[in-house]
C-alpha positions as CSV (number, residue, x, y, z in Angstrom):
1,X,0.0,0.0,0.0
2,X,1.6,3.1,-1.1
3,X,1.0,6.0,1.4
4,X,0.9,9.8,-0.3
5,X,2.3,12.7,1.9
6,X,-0.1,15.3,3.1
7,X,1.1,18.3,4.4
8,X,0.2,19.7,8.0
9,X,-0.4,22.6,9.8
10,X,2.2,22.7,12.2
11,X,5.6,20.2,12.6
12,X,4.7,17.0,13.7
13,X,6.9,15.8,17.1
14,X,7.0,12.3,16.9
15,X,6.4,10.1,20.3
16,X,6.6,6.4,21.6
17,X,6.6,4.4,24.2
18,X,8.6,1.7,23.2
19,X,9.1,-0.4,26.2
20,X,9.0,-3.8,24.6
21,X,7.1,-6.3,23.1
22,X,3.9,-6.8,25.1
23,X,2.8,-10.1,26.9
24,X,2.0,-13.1,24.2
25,X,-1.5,-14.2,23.7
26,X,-2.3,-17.6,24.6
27,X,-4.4,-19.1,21.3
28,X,-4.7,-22.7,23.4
29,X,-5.0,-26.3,22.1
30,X,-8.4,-26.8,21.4
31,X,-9.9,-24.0,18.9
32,X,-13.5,-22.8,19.0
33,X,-15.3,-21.2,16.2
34,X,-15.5,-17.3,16.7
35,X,-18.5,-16.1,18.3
36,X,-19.7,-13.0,20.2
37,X,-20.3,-14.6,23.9
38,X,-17.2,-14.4,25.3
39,X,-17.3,-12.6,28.5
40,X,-14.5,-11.2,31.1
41,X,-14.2,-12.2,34.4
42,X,-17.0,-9.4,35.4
43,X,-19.2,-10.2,32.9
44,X,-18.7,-7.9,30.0
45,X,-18.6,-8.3,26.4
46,X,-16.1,-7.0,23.6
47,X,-18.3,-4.6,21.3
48,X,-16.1,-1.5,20.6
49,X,-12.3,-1.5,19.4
50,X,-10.6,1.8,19.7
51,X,-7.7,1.7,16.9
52,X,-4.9,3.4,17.0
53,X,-2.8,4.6,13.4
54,X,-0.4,7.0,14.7
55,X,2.0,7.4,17.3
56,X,2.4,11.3,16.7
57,X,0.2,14.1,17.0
58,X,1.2,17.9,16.3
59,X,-0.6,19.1,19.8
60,X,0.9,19.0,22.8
61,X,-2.0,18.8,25.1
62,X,-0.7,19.0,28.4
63,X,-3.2,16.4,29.8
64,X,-2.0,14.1,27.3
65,X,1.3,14.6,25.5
66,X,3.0,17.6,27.7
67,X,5.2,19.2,26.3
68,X,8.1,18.7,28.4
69,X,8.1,14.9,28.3
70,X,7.4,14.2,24.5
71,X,9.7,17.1,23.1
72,X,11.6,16.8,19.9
73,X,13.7,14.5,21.0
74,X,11.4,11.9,21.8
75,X,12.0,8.5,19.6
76,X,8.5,7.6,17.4
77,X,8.0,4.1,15.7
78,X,9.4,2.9,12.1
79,X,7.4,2.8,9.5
80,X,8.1,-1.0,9.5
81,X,6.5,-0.8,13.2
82,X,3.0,0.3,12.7
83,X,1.2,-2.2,11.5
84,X,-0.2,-1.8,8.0
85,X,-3.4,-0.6,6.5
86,X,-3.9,-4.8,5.6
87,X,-3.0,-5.8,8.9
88,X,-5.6,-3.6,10.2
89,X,-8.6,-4.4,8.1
90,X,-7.3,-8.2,9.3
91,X,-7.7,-7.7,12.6
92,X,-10.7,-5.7,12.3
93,X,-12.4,-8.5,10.4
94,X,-11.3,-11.3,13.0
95,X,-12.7,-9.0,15.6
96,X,-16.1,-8.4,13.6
97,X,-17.1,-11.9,14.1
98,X,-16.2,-11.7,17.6
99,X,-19.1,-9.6,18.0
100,X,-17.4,-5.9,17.9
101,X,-19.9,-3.7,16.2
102,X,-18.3,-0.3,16.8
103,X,-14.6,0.9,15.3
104,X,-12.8,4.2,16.3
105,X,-9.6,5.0,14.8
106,X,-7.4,7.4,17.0
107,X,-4.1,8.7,17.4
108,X,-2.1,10.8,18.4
109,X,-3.7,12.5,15.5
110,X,-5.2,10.3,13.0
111,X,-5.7,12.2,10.1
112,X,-1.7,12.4,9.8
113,X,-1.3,8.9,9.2
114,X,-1.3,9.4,5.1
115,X,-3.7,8.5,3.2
116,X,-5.9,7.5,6.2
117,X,-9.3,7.4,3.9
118,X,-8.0,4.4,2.0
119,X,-7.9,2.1,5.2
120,X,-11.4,4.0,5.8
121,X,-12.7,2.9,3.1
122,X,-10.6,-0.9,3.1
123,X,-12.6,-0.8,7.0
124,X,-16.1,0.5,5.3
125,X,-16.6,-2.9,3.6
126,X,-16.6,-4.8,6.6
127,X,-19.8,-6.4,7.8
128,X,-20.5,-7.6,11.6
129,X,-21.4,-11.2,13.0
130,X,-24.9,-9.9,11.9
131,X,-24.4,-8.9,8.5
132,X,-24.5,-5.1,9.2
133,X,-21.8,-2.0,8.5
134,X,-19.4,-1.5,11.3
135,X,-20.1,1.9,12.9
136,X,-17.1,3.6,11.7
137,X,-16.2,6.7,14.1
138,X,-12.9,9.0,13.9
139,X,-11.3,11.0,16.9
140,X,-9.2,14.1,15.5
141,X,-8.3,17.4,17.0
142,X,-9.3,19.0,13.4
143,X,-6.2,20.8,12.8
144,X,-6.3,19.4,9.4
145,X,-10.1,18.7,8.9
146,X,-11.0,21.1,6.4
147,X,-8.4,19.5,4.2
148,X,-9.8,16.0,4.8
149,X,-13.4,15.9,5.8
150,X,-14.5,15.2,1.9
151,X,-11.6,12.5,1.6
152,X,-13.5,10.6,5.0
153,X,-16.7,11.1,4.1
154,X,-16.3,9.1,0.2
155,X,-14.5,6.4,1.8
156,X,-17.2,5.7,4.0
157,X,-16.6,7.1,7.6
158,X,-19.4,7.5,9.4
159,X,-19.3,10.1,12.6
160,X,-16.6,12.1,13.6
161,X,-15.7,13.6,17.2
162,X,-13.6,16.8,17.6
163,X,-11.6,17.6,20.3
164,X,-11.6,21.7,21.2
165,X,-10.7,22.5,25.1
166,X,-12.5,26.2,24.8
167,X,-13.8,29.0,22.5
168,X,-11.2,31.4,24.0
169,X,-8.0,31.4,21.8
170,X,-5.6,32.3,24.9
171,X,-7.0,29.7,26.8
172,X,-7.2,26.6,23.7
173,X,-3.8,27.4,22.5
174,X,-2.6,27.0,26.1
175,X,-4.0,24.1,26.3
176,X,-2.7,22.6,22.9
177,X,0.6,24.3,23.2
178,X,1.6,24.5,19.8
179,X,0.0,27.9,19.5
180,X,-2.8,26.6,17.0
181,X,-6.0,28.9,17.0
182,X,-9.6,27.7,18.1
183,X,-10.9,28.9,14.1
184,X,-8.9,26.6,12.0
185,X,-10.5,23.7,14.5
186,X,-14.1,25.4,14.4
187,X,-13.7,25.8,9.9
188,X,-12.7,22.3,10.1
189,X,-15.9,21.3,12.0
190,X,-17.7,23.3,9.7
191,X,-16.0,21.4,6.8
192,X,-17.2,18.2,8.3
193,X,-21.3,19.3,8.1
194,X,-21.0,20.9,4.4
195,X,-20.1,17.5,3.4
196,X,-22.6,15.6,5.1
197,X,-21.2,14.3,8.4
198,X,-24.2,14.7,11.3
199,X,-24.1,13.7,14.8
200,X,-21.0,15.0,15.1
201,X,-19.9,14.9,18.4
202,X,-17.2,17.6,20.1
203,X,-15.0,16.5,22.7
204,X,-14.0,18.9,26.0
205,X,-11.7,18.2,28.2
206,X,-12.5,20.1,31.7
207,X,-9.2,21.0,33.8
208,X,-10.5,23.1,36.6
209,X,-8.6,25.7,37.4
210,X,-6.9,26.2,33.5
211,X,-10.4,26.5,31.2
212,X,-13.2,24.9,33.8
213,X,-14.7,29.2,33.2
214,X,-15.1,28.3,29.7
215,X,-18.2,25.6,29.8
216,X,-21.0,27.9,29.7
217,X,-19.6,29.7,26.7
218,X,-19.0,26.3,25.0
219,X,-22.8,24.8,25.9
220,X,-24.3,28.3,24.3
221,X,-21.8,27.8,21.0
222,X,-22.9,24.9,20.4
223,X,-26.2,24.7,21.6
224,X,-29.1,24.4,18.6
225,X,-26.0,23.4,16.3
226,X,-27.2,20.0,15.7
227,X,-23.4,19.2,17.3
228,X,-23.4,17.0,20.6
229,X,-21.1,18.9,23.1
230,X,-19.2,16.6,25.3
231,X,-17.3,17.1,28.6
232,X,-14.6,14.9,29.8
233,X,-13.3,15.2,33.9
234,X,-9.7,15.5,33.2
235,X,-8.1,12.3,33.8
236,X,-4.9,10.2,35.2
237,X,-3.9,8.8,31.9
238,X,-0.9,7.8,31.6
239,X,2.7,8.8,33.8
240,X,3.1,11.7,32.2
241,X,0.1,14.3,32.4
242,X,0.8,15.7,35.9
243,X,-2.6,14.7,37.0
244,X,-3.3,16.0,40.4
245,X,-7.6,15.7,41.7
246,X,-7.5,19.1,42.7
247,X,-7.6,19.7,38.9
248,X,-11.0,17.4,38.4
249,X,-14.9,19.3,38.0
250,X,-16.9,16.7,38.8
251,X,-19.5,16.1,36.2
252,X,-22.2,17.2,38.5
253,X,-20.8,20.5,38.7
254,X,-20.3,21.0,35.1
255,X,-24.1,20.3,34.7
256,X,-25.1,22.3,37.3
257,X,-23.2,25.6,35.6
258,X,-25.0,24.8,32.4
259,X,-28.4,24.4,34.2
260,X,-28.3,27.8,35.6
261,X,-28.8,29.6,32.4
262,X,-29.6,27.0,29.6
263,X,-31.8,24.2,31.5
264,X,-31.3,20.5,31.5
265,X,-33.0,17.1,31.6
266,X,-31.3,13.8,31.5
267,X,-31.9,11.7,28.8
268,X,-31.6,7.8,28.4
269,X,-28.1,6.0,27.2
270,X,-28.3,5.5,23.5
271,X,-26.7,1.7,24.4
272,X,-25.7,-0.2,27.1
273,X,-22.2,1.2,28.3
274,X,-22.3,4.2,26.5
275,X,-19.8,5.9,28.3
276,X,-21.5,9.6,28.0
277,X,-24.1,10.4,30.3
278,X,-27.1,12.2,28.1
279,X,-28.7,15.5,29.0
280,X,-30.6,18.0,26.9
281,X,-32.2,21.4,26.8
282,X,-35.3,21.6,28.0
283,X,-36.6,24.4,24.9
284,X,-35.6,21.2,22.7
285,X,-32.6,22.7,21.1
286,X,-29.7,19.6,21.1
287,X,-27.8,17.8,24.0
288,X,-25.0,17.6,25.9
289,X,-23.0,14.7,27.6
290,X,-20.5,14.2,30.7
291,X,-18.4,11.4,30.7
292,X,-17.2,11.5,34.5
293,X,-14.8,8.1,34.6
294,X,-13.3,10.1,38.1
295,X,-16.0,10.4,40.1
296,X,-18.6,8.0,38.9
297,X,-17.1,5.1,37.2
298,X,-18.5,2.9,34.4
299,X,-16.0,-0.2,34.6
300,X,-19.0,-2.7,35.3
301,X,-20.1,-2.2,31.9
302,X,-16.5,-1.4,29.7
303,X,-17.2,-3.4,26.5
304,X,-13.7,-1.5,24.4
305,X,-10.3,-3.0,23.8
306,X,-7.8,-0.6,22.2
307,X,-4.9,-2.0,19.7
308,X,-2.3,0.7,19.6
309,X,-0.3,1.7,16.7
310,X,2.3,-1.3,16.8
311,X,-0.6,-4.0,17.4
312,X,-0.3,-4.5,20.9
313,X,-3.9,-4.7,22.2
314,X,-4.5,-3.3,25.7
315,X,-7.8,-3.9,27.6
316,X,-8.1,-0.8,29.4
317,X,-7.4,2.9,29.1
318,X,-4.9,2.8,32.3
319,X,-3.6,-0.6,31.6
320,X,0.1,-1.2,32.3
321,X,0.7,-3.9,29.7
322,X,-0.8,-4.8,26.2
323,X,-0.9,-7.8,24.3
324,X,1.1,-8.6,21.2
325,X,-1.2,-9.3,18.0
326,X,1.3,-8.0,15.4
327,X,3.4,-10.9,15.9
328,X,1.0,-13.0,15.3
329,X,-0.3,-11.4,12.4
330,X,3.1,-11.4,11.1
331,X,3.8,-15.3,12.2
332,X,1.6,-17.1,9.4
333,X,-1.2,-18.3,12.7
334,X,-4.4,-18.2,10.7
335,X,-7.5,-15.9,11.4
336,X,-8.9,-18.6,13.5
337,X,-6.4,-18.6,15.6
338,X,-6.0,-14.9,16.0
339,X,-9.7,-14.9,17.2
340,X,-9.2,-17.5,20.2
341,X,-6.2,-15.6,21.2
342,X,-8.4,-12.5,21.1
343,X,-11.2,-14.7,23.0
344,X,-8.8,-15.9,25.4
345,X,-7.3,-12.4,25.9
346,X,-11.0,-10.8,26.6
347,X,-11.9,-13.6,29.0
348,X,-9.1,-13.2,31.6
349,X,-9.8,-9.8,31.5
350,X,-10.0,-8.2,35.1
351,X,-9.6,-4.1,34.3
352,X,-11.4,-1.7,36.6
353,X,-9.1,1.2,37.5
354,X,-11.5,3.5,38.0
355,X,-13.2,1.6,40.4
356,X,-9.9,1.9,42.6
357,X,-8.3,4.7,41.3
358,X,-6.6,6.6,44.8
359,X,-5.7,2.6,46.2
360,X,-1.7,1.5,45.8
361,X,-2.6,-0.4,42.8
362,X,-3.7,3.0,41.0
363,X,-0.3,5.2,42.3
364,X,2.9,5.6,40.4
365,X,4.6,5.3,43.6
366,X,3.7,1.3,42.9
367,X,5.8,1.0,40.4
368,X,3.0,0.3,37.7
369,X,3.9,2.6,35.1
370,X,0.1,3.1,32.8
371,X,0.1,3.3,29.3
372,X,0.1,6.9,27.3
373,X,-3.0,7.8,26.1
374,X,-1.3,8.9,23.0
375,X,0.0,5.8,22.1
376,X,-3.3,3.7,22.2
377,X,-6.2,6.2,21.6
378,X,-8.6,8.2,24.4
């Protein structure tokens, strides 16, 4: 697969946490035919896969990839590293019959992975266990979006999400640190709905303290927009982000702020674990949504795996280890044995950090370095 250069709106700093090969999946003596059942050891099902297709991102978020950890210095993967645009539509297939209904492809930044819409549109003819089109969703910041939202939309994605931390330009180029403006993120949102993407969803990450004043003025943006705002409570991901719970608005309060001036009522989850919790506007004019994995955990119902960009698939956002799928995708073992190692994989699963996030299993000082969110997706 030949991958054309595209050019981007600010340098790219490469990143990488390259500790290794991960822990080998067990694919076991006796194989089963691939199905959907396969539970972990709390009961939940695989159903989403959150893919990564970059290791490198040209923001430098400080709750993610700060600035002074993954500088210019910091090593990135080979090419011969990331697994390829084949390799992925494998693996997404072997994990289609396995009952996952719902792809993401993430980053770092995903749209500079070149010529991302041909693996979109490689993923686009995949059906699930039932016979239906994956869901086919696409986190970006949008730096680049006005360049590519046509591109996406041919080869078939179907929603996008946009992460923007505020409205206020001091305040969001702050935040992304590579002094990028909020209106080259907002024209590239506006690309996305000329060319037909709805339900697009934006992203906000809520640090209090830093842009926590700027929640009301996002809610009234985007309110009537036919755009589904979306507040994250900043979060402990990864070793690298400084995360301190001073710096966490709970949910509840974020909400409450909105209330005051543009009222609420909750609304029911589209699916079972849907991470977002759902709330419109009362006058009928859109919704909003609080995903609050700090203070009110959704673990008992996680149904996402993540493969990062090197094919090591990790079963939880804070996970210390991943699993190593791209050697056997490169080792001649056949699809069916790629799903019962995937099978296997899910069923020991045990992840619930959230759940005891603040215990000596959740603190650095333990000596359980987590994986960066920028090297297997948000």
């Amino acid at each position: 697969m030949v991958e054309k250069a595209i050019p981007i709106v600010s340098k790219v700093i490469p990143i990488r946490i390259d500790e290794g090969k991960g822990l080998s999946p067990s694919i076991g003596a006796q194989l089963t035919t691939p199905h959907g059942h396969t539970k972990d050891t709390r009961g939940r099902t695989l159903r989403d896969l959150r893919i990564s297709v970059t290791d490198r991102c040209n923001f430098r978020c400080n709750y993610c990839m700060p600035k002074e950890v993954f500088d210019q210095n910091y090593p990135y993967l080979a090419h011969k590293e990331l697994l390829s645009f084949e390799e992925i539509t494998r693996l997404t297939s072997i994990f289609a019959t396995l009952g996952v209904e719902k792809i993401r492809l993430t980053g770092g930044e995903p749209l500079l992975r070149k010529n991302l819409e041909v693996l979109i549109e490689m993923l686009a003819k995949i059906k699930t266990a039932a016979g239906k089109p994956l869901d086919l969703t696409l986190t970006t910041n949008g730096s680049i979006l006005r360049k590519k939202a046509s591109a996406l939309k041919a080869a078939g994605l179907n929603r996008l999400t946009v992460s923007l931390d505020g409205l206020d330009d001091a305040i969001f180029k702050k935040m992304n640190d590579v002094d990028f403006p909020v209106v080259d993120v907002l024209d590239g949102i506006k690309a996305a709905q000329e060319v037909g993407f709805e339900n697009i969803k934006v992203n906000m990450v809520v640090k209090k303290g830093t842009n926590d004043h700027e929640i009301v003025s996002m809610a009234k943006h985007f309110k009537g927009s036919g755009i589904i705002l979306r507040f994250i409570e900043f979060m402990d991901v990864g070793s690298s982000n400084g995360w301190n719970m001073e710096q966490v608005l709970p949910s509840k309060e974020v909400i409450a702020r909105i209330n005051e001036v543009c009222p609420l009522e909750p609304v029911e989850a589209n699916y079972a674990g849907e991470v977002a919790q759902r709330w419109r506007y009362v006058d009928g004019s859109g919704e909003i949504g609080v995903i609050s994995s700090v203070t009110q955990t959704f673990c008992h119902e996680c149904s996402r795996a993540r493969i990062s960009t090197d094919g090591q698939m990790y079963l939880c956002l804070f996970a210390n280890e991943g699993f190593d799928f791209k050697t056997l995708l490169r080792s001649g073992k056949s699809d069916l044995e790629i799903a019962n190692a995937v099978m296997n994989t899910w069923s020991i699963r045990d992840d619930h950090y959230s759940e005891i996030r603040g215990s000596h299993t959740a603190n650095l000082s333990s000596g359980n370095r987590k994986v960066e969110m920028s090297y297997i997706g948000g």
